[in-house]
N, CA, C and O atoms as a Tinker XYZ file with bonds, in Angstrom:
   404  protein
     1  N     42.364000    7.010000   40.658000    73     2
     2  CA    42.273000    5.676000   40.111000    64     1     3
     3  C     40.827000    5.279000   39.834000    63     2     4     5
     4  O     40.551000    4.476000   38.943000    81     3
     5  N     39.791000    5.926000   40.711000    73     3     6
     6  CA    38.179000    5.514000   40.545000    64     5     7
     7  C     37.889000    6.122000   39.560000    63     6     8     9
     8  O     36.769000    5.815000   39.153000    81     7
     9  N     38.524000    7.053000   38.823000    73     7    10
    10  CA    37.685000    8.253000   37.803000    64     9    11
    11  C     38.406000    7.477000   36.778000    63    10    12    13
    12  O     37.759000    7.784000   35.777000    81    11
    13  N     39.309000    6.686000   36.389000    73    11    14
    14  CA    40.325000    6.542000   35.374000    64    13    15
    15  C     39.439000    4.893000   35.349000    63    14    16    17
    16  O     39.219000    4.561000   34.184000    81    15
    17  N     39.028000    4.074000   36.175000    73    15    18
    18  CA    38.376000    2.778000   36.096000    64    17    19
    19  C     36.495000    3.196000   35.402000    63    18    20    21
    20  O     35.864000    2.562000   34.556000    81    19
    21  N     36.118000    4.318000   36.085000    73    19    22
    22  CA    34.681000    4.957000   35.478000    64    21    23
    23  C     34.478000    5.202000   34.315000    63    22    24    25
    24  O     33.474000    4.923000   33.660000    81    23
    25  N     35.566000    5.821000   33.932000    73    23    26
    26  CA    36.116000    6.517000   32.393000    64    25    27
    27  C     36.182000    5.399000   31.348000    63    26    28    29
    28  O     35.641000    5.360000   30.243000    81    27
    29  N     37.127000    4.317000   32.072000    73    27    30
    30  CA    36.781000    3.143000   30.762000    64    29    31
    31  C     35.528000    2.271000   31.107000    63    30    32    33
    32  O     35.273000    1.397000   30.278000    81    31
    33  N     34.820000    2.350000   32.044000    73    31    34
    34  CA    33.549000    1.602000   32.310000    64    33    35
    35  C     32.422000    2.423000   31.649000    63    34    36    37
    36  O     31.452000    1.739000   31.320000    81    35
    37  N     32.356000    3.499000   31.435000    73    35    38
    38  CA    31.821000    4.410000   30.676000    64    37    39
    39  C     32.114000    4.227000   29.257000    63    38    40    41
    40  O     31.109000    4.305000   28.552000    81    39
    41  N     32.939000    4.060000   28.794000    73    39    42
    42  CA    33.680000    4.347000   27.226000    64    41    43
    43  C     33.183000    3.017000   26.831000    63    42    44    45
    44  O     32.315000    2.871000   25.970000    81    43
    45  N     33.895000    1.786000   27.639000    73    43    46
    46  CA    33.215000    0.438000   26.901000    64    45    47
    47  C     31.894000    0.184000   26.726000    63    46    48    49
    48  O     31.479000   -0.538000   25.820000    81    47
    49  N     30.783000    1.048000   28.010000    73    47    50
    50  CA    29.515000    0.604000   27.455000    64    49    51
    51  C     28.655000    1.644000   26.546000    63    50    52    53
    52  O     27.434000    1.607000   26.390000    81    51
    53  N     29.574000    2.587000   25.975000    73    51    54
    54  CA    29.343000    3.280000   25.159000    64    53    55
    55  C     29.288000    2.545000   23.873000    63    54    56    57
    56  O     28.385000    2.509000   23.036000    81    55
    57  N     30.620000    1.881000   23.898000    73    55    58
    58  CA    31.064000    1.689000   22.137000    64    57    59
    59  C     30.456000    0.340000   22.605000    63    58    60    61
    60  O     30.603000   -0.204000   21.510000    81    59
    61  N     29.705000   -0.947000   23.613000    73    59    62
    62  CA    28.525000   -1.635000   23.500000    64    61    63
    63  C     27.745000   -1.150000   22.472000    63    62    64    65
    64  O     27.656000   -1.411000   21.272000    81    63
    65  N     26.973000   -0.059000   23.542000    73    63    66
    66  CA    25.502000    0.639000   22.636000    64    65    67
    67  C     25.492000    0.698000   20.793000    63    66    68    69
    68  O     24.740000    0.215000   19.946000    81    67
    69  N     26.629000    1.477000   20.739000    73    67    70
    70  CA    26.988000    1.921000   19.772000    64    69    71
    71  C     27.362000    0.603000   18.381000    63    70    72    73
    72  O     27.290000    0.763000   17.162000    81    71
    73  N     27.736000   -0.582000   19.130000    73    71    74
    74  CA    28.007000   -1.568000   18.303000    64    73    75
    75  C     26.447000   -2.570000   18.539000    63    74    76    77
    76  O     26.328000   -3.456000   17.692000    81    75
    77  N     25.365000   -2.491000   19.531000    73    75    78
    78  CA    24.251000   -3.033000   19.352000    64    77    79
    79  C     23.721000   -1.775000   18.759000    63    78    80    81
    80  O     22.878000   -1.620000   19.644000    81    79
    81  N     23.642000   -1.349000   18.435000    73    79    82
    82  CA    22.626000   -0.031000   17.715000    64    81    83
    83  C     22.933000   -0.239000   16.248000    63    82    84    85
    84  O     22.209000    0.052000   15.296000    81    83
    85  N     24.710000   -1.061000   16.229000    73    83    86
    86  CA    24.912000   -0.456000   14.296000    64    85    87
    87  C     24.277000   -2.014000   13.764000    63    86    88    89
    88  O     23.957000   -2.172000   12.586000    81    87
    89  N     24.189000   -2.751000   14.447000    73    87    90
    90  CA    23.455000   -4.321000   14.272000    64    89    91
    91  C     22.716000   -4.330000   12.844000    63    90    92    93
    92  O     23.501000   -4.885000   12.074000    81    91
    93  N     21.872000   -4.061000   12.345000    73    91    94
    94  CA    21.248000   -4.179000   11.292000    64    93    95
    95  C     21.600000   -2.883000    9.777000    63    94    96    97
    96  O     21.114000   -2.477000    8.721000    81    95
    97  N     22.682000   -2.733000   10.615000    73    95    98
    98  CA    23.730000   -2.367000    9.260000    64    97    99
    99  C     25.030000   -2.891000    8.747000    63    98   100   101
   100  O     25.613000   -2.700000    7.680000    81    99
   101  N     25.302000   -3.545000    9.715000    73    99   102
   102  CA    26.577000   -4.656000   10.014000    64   101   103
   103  C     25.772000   -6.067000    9.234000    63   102   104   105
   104  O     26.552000   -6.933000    8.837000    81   103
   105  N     24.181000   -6.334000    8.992000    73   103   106
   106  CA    23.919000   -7.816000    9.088000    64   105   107
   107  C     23.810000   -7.678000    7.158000    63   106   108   109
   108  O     23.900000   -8.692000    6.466000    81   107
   109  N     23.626000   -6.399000    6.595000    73   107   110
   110  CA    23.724000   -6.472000    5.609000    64   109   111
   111  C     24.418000   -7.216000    4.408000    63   110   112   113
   112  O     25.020000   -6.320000    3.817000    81   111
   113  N     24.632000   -8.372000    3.769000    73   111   114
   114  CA    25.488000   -8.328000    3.060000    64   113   115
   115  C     26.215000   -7.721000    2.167000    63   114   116   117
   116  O     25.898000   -6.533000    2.116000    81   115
   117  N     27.259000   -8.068000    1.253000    73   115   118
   118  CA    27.675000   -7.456000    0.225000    64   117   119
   119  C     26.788000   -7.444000   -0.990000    63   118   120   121
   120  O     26.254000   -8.500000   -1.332000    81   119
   121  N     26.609000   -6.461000   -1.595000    73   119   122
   122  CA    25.803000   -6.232000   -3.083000    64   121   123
   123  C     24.375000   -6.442000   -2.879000    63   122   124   125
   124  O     23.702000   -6.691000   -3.879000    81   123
   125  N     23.553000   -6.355000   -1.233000    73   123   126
   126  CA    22.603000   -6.154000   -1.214000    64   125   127
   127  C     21.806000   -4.086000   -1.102000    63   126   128   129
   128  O     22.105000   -3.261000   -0.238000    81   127
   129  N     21.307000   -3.982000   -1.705000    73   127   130
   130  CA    20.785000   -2.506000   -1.602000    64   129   131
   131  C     19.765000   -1.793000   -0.350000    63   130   132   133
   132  O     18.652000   -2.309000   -0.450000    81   131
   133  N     19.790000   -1.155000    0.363000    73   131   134
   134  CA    18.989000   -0.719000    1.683000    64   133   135
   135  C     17.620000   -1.346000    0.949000    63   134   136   137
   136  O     17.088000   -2.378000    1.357000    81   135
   137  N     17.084000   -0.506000   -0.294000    73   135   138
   138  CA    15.907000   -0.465000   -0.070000    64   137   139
   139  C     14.655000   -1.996000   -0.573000    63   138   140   141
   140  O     13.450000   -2.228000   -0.480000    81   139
   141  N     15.856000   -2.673000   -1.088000    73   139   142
   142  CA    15.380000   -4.345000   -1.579000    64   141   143
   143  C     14.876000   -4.952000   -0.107000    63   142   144   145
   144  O     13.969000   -5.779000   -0.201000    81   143
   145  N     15.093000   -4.812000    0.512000    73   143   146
   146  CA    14.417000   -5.904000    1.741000    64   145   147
   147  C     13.179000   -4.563000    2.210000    63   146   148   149
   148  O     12.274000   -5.067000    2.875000    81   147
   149  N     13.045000   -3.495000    2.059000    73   147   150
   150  CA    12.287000   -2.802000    2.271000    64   149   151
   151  C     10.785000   -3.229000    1.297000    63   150   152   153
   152  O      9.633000   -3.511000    1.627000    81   151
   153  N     11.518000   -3.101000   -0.072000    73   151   154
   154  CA    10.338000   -3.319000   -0.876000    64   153   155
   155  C     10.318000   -4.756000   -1.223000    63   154   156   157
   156  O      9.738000   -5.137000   -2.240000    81   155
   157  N     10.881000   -5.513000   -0.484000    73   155   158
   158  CA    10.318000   -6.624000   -0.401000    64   157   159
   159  C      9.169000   -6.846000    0.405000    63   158   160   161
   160  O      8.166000   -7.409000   -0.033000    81   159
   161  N      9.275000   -6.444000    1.509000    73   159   162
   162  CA     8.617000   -6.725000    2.709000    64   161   163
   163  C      7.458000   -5.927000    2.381000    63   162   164   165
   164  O      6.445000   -6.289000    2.980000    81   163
   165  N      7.295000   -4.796000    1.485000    73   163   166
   166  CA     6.094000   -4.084000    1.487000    64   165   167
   167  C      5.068000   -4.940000    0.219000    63   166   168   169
   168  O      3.859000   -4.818000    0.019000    81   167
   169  N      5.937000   -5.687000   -0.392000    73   167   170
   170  CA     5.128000   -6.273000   -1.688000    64   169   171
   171  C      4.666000   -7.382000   -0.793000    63   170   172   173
   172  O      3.438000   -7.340000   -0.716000    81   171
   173  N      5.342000   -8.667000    0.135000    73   171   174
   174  CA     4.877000   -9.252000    0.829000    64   173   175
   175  C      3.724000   -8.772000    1.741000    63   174   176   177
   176  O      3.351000   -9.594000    2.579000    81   175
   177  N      3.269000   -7.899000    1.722000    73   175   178
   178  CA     2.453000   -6.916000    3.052000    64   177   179
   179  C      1.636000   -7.461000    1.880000    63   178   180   181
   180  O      1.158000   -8.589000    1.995000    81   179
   181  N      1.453000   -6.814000    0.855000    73   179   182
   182  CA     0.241000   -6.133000    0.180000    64   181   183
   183  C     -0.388000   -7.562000   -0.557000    63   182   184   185
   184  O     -1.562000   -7.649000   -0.918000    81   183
   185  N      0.806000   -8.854000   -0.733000    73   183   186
   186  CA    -0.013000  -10.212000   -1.239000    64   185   187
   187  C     -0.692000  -10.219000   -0.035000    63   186   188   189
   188  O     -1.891000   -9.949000   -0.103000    81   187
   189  N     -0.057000  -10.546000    1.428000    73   187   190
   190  CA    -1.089000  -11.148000    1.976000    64   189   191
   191  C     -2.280000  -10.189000    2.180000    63   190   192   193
   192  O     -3.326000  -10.741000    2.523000    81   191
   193  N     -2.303000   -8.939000    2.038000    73   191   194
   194  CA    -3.688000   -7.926000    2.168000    64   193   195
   195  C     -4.561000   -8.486000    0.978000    63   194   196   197
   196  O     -5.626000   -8.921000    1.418000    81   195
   197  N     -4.459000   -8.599000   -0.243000    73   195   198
   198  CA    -4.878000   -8.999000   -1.310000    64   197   199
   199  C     -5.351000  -10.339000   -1.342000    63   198   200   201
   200  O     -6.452000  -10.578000   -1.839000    81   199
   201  N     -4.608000  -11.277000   -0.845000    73   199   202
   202  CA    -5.300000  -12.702000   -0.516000    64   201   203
   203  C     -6.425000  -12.468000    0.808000    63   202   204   205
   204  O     -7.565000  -12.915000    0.680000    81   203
   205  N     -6.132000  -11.936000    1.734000    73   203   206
   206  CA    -7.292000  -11.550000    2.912000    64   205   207
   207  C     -8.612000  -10.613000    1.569000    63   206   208   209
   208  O     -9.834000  -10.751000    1.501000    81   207
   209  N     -8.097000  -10.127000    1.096000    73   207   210
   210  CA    -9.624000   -9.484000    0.425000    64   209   211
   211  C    -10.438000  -10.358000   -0.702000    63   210   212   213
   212  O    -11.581000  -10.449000   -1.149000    81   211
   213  N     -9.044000  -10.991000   -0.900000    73   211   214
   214  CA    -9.914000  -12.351000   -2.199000    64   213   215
   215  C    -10.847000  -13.682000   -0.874000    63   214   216   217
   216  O    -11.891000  -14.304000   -1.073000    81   215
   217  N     -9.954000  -13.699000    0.359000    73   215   218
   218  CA   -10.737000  -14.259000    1.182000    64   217   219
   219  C    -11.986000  -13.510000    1.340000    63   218   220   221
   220  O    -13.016000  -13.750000    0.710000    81   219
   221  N    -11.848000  -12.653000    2.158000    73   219   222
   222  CA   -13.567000  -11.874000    2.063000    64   221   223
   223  C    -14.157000  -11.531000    1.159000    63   222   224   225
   224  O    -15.276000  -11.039000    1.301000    81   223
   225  N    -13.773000  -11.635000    0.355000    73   223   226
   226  CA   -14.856000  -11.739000   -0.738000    64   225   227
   227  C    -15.760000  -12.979000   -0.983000    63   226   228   229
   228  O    -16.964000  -12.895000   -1.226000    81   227
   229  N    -15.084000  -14.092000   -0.896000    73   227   230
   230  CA   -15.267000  -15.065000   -1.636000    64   229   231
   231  C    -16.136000  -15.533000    0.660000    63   230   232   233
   232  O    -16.430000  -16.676000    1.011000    81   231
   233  N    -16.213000  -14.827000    1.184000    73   231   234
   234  CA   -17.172000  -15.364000    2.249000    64   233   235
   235  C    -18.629000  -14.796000    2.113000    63   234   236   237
   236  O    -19.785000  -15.178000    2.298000    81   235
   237  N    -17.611000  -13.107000    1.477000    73   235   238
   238  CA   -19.630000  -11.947000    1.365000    64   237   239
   239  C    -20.217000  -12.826000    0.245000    63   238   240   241
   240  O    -21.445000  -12.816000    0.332000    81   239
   241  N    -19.832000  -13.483000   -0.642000    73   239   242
   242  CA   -20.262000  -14.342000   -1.885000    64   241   243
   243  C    -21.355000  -15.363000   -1.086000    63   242   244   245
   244  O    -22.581000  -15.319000   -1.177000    81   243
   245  N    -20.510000  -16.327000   -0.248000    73   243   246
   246  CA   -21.404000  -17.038000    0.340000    64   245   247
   247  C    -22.101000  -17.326000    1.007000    63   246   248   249
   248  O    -22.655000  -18.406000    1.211000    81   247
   249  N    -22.194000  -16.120000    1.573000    73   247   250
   250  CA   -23.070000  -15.457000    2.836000    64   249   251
   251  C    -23.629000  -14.429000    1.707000    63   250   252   253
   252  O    -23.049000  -13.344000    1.725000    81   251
   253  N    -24.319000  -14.525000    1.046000    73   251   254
   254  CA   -25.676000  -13.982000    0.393000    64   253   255
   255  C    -25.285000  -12.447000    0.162000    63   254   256   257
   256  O    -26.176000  -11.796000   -0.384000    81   255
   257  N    -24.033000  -11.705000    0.499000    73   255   258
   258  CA   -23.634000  -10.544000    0.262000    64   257   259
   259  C    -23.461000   -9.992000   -0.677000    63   258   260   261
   260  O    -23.467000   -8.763000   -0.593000    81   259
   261  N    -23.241000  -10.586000   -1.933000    73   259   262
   262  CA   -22.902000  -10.418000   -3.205000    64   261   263
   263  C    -23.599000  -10.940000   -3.662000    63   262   264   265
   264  O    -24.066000  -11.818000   -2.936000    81   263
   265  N    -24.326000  -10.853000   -5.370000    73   263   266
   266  CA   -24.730000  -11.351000   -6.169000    64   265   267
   267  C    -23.443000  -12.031000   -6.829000    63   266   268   269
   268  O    -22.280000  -11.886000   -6.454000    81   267
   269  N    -24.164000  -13.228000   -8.482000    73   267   270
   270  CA   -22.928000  -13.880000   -8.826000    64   269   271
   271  C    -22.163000  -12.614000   -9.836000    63   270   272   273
   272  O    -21.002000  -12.743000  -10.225000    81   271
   273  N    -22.587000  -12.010000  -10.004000    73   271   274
   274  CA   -21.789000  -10.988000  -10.914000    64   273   275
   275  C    -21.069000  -10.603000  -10.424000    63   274   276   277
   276  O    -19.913000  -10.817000  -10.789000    81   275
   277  N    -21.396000   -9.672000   -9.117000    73   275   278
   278  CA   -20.662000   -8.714000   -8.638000    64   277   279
   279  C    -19.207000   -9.570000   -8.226000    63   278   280   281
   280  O    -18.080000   -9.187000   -8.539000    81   279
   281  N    -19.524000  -10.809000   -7.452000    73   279   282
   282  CA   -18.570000  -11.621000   -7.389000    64   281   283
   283  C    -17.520000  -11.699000   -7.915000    63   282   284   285
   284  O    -16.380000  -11.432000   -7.532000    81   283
   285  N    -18.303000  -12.438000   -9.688000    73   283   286
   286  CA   -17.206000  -13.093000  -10.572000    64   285   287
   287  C    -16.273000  -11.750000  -10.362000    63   286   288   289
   288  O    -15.234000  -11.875000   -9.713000    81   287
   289  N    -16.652000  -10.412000  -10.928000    73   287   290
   290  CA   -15.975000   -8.729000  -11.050000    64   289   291
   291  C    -15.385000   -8.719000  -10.071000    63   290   292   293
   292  O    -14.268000   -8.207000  -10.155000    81   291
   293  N    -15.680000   -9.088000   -9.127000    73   291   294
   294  CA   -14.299000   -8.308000   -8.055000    64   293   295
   295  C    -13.556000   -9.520000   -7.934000    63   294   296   297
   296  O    -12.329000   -9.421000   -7.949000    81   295
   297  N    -14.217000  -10.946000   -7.788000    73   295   298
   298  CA   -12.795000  -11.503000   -8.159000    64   297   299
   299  C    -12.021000  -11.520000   -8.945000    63   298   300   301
   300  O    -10.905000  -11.940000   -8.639000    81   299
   301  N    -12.181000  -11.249000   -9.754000    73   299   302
   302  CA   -11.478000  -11.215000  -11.267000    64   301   303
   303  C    -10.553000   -9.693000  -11.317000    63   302   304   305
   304  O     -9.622000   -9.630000  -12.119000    81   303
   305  N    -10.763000   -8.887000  -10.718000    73   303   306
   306  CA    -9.967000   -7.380000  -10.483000    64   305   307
   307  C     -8.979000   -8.672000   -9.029000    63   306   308   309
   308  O     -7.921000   -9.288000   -9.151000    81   307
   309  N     -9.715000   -8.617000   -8.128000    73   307   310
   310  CA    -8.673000   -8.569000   -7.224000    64   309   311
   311  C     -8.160000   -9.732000   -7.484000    63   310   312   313
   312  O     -8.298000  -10.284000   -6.392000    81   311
   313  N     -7.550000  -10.667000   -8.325000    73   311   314
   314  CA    -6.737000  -11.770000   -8.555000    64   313   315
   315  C     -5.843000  -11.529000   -9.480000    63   314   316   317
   316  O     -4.860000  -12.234000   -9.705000    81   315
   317  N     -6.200000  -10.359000  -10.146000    73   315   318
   318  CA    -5.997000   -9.934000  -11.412000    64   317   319
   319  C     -4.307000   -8.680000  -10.760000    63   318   320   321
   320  O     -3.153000   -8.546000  -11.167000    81   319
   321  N     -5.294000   -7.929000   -9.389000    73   319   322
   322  CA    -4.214000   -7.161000   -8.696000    64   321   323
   323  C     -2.958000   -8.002000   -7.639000    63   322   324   325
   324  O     -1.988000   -7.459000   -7.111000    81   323
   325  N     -3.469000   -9.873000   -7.534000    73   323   326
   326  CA    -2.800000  -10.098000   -6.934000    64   325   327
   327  C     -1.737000  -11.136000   -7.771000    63   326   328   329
   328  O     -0.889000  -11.827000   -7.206000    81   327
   329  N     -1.938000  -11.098000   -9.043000    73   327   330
   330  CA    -0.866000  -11.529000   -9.781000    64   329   331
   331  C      0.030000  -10.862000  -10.293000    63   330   332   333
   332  O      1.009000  -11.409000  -10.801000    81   331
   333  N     -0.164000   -9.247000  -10.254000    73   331   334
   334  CA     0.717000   -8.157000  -10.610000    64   333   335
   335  C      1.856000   -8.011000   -9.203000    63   334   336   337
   336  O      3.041000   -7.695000   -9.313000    81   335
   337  N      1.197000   -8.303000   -8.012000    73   335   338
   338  CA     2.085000   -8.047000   -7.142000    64   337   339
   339  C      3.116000   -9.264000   -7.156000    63   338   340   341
   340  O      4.273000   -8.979000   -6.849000    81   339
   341  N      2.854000  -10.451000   -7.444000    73   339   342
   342  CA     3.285000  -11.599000   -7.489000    64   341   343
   343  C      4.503000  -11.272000   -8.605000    63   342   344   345
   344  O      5.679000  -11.497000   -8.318000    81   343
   345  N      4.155000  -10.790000   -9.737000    73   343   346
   346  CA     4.992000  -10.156000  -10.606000    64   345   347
   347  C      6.044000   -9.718000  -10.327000    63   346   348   349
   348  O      7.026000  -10.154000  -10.928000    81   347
   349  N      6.197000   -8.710000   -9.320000    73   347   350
   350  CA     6.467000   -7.558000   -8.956000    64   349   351
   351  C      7.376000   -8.444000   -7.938000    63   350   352   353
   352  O      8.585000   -8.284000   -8.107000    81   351
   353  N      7.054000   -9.217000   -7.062000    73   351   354
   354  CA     7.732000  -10.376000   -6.541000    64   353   355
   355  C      9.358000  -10.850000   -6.797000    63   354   356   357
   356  O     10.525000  -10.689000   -6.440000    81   355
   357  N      8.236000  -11.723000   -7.914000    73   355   358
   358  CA     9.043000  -12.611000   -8.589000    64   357   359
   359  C     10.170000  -11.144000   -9.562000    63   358   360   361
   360  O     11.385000  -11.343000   -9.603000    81   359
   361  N      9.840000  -10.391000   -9.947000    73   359   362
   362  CA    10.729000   -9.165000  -10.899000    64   361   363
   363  C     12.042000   -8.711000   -9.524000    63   362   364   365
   364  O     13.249000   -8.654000   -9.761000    81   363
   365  N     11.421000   -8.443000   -8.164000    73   363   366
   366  CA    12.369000   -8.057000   -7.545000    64   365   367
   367  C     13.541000   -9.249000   -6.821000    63   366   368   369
   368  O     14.610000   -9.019000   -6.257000    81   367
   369  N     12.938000  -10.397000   -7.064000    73   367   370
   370  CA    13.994000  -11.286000   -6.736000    64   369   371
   371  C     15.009000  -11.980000   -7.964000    63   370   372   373
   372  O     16.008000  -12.698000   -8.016000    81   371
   373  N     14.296000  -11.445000   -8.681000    73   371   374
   374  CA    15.556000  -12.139000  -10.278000    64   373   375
   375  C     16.158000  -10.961000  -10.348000    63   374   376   377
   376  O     17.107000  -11.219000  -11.087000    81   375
   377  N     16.256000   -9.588000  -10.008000    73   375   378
   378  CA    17.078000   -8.583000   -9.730000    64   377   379
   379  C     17.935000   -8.581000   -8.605000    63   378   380   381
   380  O     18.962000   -7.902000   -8.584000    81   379
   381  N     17.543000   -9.360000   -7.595000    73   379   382
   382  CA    18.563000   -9.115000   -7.105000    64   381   383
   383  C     18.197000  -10.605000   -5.950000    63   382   384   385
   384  O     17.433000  -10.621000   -4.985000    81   383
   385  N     19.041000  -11.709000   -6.489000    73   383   386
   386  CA    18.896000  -12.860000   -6.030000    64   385   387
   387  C     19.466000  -13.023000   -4.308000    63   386   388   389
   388  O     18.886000  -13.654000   -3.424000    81   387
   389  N     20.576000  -12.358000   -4.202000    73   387   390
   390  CA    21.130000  -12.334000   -2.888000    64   389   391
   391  C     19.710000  -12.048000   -1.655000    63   390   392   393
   392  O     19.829000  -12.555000   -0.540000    81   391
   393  N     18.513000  -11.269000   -1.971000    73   391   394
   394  CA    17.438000  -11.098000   -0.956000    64   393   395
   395  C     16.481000  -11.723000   -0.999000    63   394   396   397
   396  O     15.650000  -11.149000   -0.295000    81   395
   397  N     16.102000  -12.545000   -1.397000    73   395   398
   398  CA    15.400000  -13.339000   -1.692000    64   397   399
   399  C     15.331000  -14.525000   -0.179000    63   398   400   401
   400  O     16.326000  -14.714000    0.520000    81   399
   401  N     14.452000  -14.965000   -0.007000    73   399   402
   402  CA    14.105000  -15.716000    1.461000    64   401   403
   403  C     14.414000  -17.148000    0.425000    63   402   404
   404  O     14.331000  -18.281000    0.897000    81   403
């Protein structure tokens, strides 16, 4: 009777594990794709990296680090790279509206 009570005390916290482990495949909705919240989250990575470098820039500027040229040039590239990602954004959420925050 102890091996037959172990056996299902065993089995239930098996298929536990097994049902907290499948958790973030279960939370998926319908007609969302694995890799959309992936490359969401990596385009979100790379605005805020891109706004942190338009920040430091725009400090080496005022802290005597930069001349005004070099400045205007890299701001103008890196605003230039952070409206493409913004793009890229805005392109992956009119594709697929369901992931979208």
């Amino acid at each position: 009777m102890t091996a037959l009570i172990a056996a299902l005390l065993i089995g239930a916290l098996l298929a536990f594990v097994l049902w907290a482990l499948s958790a973030p495949f279960r939370a998926r909705g319908p007609g969302t794709q694995p890799g959309d919240s992936d490359a969401r989250r990596a385009l979100e990575s790379a605005k805020e990296s891109k706004y942190s470098e338009i920040r430091d820039n725009e400090t080496d500027y005022r802290t005597g680090k930069l001349s005004d040229e070099d400045y205007r040039t890299l701001d103008r590239q890196l605003r230039a790279e952070a409206v493409e990602i913004l793009r890229a954004i805005d392109e992956l959420d009119a594709s697929n509206p369901a992931v979208s925050d």
